[in-house]
Each structure stands twice: as C-alpha cells, then as structure tokens.
KOLNU-697744 format. One record per residue (C-alpha): x, y, z. Coordinates in steps of 0.001 Angstrom, whole numbers, plus 500000, padded with zeros to 6 digits. Layout:
N
{east: X	north: Y	up: Z} .
...
end
This chain:
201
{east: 506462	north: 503503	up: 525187} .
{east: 504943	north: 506561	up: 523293} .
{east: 501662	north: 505954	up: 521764} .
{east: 501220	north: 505414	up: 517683} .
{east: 500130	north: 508781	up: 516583} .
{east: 497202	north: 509686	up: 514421} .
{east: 497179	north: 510013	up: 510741} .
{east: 496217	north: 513523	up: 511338} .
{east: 498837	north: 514257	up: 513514} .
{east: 501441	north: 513179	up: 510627} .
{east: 499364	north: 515120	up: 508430} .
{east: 499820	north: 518325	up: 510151} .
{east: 503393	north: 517704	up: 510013} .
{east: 503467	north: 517586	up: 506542} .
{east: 501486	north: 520600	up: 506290} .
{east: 504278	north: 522540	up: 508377} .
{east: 506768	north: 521041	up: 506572} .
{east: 505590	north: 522023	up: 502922} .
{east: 507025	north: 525335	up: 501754} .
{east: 508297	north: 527404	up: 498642} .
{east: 511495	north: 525853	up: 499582} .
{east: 510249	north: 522755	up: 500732} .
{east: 508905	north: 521283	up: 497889} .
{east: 510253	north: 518052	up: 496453} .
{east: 508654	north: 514910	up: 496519} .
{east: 511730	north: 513518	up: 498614} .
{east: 511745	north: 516179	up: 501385} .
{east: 508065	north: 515177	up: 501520} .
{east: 508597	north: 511344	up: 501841} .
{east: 511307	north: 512346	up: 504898} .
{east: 508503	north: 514004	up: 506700} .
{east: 506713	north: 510571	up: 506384} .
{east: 509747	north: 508865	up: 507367} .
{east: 508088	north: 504826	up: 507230} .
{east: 504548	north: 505830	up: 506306} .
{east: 505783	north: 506890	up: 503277} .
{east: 505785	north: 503326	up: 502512} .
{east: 501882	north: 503574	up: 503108} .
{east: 500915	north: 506617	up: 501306} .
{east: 502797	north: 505121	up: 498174} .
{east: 501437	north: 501703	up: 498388} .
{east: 498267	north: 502812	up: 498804} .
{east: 498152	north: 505568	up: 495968} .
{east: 499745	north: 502556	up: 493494} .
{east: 497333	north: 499898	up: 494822} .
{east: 494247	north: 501837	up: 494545} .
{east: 493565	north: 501844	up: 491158} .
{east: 493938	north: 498197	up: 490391} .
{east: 491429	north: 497913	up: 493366} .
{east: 488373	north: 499591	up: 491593} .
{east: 486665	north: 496235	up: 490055} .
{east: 486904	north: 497243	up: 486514} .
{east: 488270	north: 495727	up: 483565} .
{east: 491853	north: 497041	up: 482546} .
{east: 493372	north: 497366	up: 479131} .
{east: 496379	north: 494736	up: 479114} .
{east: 499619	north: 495993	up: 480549} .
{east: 498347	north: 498583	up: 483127} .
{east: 498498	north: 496035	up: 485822} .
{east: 502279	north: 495749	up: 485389} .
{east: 502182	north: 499782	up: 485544} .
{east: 500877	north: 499883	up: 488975} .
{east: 502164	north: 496301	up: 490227} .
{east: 506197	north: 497054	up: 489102} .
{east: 506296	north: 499903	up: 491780} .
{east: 504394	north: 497634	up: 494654} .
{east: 507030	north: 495084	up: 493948} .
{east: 509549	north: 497464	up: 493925} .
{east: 508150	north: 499475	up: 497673} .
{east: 507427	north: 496326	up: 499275} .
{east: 510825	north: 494382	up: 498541} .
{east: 512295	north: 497359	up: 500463} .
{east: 509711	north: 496694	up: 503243} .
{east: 511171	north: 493176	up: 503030} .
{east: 514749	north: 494334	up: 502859} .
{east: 514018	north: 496476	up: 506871} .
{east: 514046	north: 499997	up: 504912} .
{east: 512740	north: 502717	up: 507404} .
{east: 511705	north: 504693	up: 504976} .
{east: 510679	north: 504323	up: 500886} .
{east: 514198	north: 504302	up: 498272} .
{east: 513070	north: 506538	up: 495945} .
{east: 515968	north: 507270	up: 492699} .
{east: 516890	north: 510734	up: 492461} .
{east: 515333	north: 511786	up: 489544} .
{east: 511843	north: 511188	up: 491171} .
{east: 513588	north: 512538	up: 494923} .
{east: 514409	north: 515959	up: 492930} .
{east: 510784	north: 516355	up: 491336} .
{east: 509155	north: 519266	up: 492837} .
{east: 505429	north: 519639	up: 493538} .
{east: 502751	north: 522810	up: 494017} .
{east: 503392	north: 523767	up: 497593} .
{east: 499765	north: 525949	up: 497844} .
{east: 497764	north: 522784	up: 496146} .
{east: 499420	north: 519982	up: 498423} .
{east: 498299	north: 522753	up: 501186} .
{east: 494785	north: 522202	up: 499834} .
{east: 494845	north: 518714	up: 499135} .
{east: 496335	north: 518353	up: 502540} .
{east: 492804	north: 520106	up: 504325} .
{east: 490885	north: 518531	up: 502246} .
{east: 492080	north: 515425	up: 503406} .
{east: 491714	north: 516159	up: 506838} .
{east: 487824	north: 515586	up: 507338} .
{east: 487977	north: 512139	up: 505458} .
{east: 490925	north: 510732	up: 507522} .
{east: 489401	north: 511379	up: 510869} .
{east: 486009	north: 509753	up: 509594} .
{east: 488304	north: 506778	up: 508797} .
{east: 490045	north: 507140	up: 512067} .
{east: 486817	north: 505826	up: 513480} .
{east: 487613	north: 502186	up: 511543} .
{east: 491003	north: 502169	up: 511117} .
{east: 492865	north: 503608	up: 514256} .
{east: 496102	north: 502972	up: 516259} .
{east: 495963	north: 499610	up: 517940} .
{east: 498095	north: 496569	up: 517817} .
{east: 500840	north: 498667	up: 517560} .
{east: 503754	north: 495843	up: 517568} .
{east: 502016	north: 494698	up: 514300} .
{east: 503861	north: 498023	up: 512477} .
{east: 507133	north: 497866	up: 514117} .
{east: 510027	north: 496056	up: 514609} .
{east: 510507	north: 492830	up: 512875} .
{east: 506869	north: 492218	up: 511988} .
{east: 507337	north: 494424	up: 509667} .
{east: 509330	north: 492466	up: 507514} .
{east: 506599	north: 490156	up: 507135} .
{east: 503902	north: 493144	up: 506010} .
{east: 506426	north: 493852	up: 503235} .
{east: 506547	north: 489749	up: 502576} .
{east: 503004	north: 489656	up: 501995} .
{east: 502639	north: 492893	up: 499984} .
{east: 504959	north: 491437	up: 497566} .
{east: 503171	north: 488307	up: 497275} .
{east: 500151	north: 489978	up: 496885} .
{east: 501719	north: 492216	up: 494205} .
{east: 502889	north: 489760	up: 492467} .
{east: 499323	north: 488339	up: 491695} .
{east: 498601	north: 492137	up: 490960} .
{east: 501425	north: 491505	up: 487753} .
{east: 499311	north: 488355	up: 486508} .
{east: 497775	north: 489368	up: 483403} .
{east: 494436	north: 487682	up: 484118} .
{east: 491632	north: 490199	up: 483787} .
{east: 489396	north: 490674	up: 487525} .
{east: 492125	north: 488818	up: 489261} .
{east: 493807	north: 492018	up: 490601} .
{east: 491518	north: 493568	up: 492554} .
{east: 491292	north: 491709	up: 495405} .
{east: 494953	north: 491429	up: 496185} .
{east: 494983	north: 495023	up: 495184} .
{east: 492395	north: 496093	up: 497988} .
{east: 494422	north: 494177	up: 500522} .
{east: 497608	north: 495405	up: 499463} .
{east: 495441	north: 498834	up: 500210} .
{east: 493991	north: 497798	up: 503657} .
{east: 497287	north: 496697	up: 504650} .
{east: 498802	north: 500371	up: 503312} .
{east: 495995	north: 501959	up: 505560} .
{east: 497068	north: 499982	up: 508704} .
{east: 500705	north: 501217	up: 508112} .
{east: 499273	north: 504648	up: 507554} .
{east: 497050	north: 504411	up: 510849} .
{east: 499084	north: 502060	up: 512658} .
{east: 495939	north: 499561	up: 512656} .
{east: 497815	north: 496330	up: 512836} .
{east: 494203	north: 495153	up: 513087} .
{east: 493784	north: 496276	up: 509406} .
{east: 496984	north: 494795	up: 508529} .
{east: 496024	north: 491079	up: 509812} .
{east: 492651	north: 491711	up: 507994} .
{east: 494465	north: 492383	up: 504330} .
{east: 497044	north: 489644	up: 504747} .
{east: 494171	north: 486958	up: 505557} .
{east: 492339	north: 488940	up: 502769} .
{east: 494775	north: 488328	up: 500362} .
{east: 496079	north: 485387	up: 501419} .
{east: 492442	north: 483707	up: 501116} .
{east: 491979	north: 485246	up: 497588} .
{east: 495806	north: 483164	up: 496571} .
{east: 494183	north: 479779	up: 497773} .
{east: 490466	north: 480121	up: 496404} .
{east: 492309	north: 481607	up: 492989} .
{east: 494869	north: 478298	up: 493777} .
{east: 492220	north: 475694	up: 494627} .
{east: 490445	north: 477001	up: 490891} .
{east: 493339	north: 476479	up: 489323} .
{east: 494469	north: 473414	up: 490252} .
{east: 490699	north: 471870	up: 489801} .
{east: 490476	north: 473184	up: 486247} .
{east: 493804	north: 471409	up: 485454} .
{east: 492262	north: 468101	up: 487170} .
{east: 489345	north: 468206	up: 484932} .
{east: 491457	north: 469076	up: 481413} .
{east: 493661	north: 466421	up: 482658} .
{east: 490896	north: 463757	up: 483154} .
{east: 489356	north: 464685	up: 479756} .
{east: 492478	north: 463907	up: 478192} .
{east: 493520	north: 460778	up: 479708} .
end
C-alpha cells in the first residue's frame, strides 16, 4: 500500500496544475480530489475558531457551508459537490502561485505536528464517521449562543488538518475535542434546568 503523501507534495501539484487556463475554483478542487474537503472545512471553520465575540447571524454564515461539506463526507463523496456557479468562478492564477509558496514554509513547520500516520483513519469507511462528527460539531457551530462556537469550530479545524495531512491522530484528537465540549456544554445545560426547575417547584 502506497504511503499517505505530504501536504506539500499535494501542494506542488496544485502549483503545476494552476494556469491561465487553469483557473477555476472547480479545476482546483479536482486537483485536491478528497482534501478538498479539508482545505474547505478548514478555511469555513477557522474563523468561528478565533475566541471572539460575533455579531448575531455570522455563525450561520460559516456553519451552513460545514453542514453542507460534511453531509457529503457523510453521504461517501470522494471529493467536495460544489454548484456550478461557484465550480465556474475563476481565480488569479499568479496570486494563488504566491499564496501557494508562501504557504509552503508554514505547512512543513506543521508537518512536524500534524503528519501522515494512522492512515486507515482517512480512508475507507472511517471516513464516513469524520464527516458524522463534523456535522455534529457544525451543528453546535449554528447555535446562536455567543462563545459556544469556538471550540467545536477548532475541532472541526483539527479534524480538517488531519484530512489535509492524513493525521488520523489529529482527527481522533478533534472528535474527542469536540465531542467533550457537547457533554460539558450538555451536563451545563441540563444542571441549569435542574436548578430553575427546583426553584419553581
């Protein structure tokens, strides 16, 4: 069995692949082939990560298209559904060249953290099951409750990453992450409604 390749392997790809007359955003996500899944999860998780207060309604901005990535995850898509208006877009071939190298240095620092191992975790059926727990975890992402998103955001993001690097290390990490985060926010709940209860009756 071949070995998971590096993120910067895939990255050169893409950097071959993107031309004058290669330049649409769904050419680019057939490159990826299933990381696109990561690299589009990630970029819509990571702002609801950043632990700061949102104005109400931007959480269903960013949480809508998790929902929407990771039910295909669920559904055993190899590669992100994107409708054709968004396939068609096109995109600055000489700045996703740059952003591309600038990249570079950062993802093989990260390498050094997240990196290929427990491959079976980000193939096969298991992957179902990332795409299970994404959703779940984006749908506490859609829960208007001010600082409630970010930690299901951040796993949504780790788990992203492990796609990305094919860390299924990583990707155990953000579903007990998240998963954790569901029962403490759970456990808080269900005390609070103990205690209103009990002053009531």
């Amino acid at each position: 069995m071949n070995e998971p390749r590096r993120i910067n392997d895939i990255l050169n790809d893409v950097k071959s692949a993107v031309t004058k007359d290669n330049n649409t955003i769904g050419l680019l996500m057939d490159v990826m082939h299933e990381r696109g899944f990561g690299i589009l999860i990630f970029l819509f998780a990571l702002p609801m990560a950043i632990p700061l207060p949102v104005p109400p309604g931007i959480n269903l901005l960013f949480s809508v298209p998790l929902l929407f990535l990771t039910f295909q995850q669920i559904y055993g898509a190899r590669k992100p559904w994107l409708p054709k208006s968004i396939r068609n877009k096109t995109y600055n071939p000489q700045k996703m060249h740059q952003l591309i190298v600038k990249a570079e240095p950062w993802m093989d620092k990260l390498s050094y953290i997240i990196r290929p191992r427990l491959g079976w975790m980000t193939r096969n059926g298991v992957s179902y099951l990332i795409g299970v727990f994404g959703f779940l975890f984006a749908l506490c992402v859609s829960i208007p409750i001010p600082m409630t998103n970010t930690v299901p955001s951040f796993a949504i993001m780790i788990m992203a990453l492990g796609v990305l690097m094919r860390d299924g290390l990583a990707i155990l990490f953000g579903m007990f992450l998240g998963c954790a985060w569901i029962t403490l926010l759970a456990t808080i709940g269900v005390t609070g409604f103990k205690a209103v209860l009990s002053t009531f009756l």
